[in-house]
C-alpha positions in Angstrom: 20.3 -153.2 46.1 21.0 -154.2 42.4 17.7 -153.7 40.3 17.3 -155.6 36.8 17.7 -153.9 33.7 14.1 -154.1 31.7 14.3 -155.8 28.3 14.0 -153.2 25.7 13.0 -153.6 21.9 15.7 -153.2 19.3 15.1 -149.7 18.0 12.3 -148.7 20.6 9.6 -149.1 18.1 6.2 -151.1 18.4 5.8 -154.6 17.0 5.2 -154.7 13.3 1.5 -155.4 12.1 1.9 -156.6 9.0 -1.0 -159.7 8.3 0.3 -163.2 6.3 -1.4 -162.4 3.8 -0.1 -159.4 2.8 3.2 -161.0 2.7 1.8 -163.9 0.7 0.2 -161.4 -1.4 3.5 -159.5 -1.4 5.8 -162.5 -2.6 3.4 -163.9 -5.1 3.6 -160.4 -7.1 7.3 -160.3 -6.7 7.8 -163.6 -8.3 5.0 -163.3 -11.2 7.1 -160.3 -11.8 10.2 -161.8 -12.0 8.7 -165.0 -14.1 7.4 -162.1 -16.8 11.0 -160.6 -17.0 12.0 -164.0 -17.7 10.0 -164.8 -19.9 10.5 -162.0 -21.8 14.3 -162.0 -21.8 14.0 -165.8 -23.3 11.8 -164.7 -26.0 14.1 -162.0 -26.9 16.6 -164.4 -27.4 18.7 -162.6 -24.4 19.6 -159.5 -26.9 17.9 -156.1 -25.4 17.2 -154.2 -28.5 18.7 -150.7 -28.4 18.2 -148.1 -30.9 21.3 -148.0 -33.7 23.5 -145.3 -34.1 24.1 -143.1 -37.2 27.3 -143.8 -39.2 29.4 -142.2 -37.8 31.3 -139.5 -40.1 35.1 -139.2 -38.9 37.2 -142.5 -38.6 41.2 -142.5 -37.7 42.9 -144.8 -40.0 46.1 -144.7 -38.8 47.8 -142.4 -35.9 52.1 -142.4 -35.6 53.9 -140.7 -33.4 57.0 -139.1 -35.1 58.7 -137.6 -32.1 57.8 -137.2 -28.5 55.7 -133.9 -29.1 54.3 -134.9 -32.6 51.9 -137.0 -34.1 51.1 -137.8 -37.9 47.2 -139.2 -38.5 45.3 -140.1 -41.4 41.8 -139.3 -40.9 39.1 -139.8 -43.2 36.0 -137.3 -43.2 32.8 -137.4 -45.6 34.7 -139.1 -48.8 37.9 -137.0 -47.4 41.3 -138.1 -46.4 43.2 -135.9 -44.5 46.9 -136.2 -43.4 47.0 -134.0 -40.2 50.3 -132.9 -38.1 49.2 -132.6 -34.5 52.4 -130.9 -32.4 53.0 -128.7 -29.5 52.9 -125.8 -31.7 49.4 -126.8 -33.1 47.4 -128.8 -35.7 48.5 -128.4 -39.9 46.5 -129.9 -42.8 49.5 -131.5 -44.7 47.5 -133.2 -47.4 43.7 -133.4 -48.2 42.1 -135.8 -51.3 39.6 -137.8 -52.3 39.8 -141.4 -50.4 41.7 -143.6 -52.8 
């Protein structure tokens, strides 16, 4: 005798309770929400406003390389121009003046 399997709930829970209005309720907050954000983005003109940075202090003017395990850069530093030799062997200071 072949018995028939009993229909069973996808995931074994109970039914859901949840009323129409709370949905309602539920999807009338969402969209105000997302009316405010919009509104709000428009009036901005679309441009978040994020804090500015200080100036910043060190700037690479120019960076060569002179051979595969050397580099020459001109850096300038607080008014400073520095010629700097970075190598394998290490960094050197070859010149350091006023900027011009």
């Amino acid at each position: 005798m072949i018995l028939a399997a009993a229909p069973v709930r996808l995931g074994g829970g109970a039914a859901l309770d949840v009323s129409l209005t709370r949905i309602v309720v539920a999807l009338l907050l969402c969209l105000t929400l997302a009316v405010l954000a919009v509104v709000l983005v428009k009036r901005g003109g679309g441009r978040l406003t994020l804090p500015t940075r200080a100036e910043r202090r060190i700037a690479v003017i120019e960076s060569r390389r002179i051979s595969p395990h050397a580099d020459l850069c001109l850096l300038r530093c607080d008014g400073q121009e520095y010629v700097i030799l970075s190598s394998a062997a290490g960094q050197q200071v070859l010149r350091q003046g006023p900027v011009a």
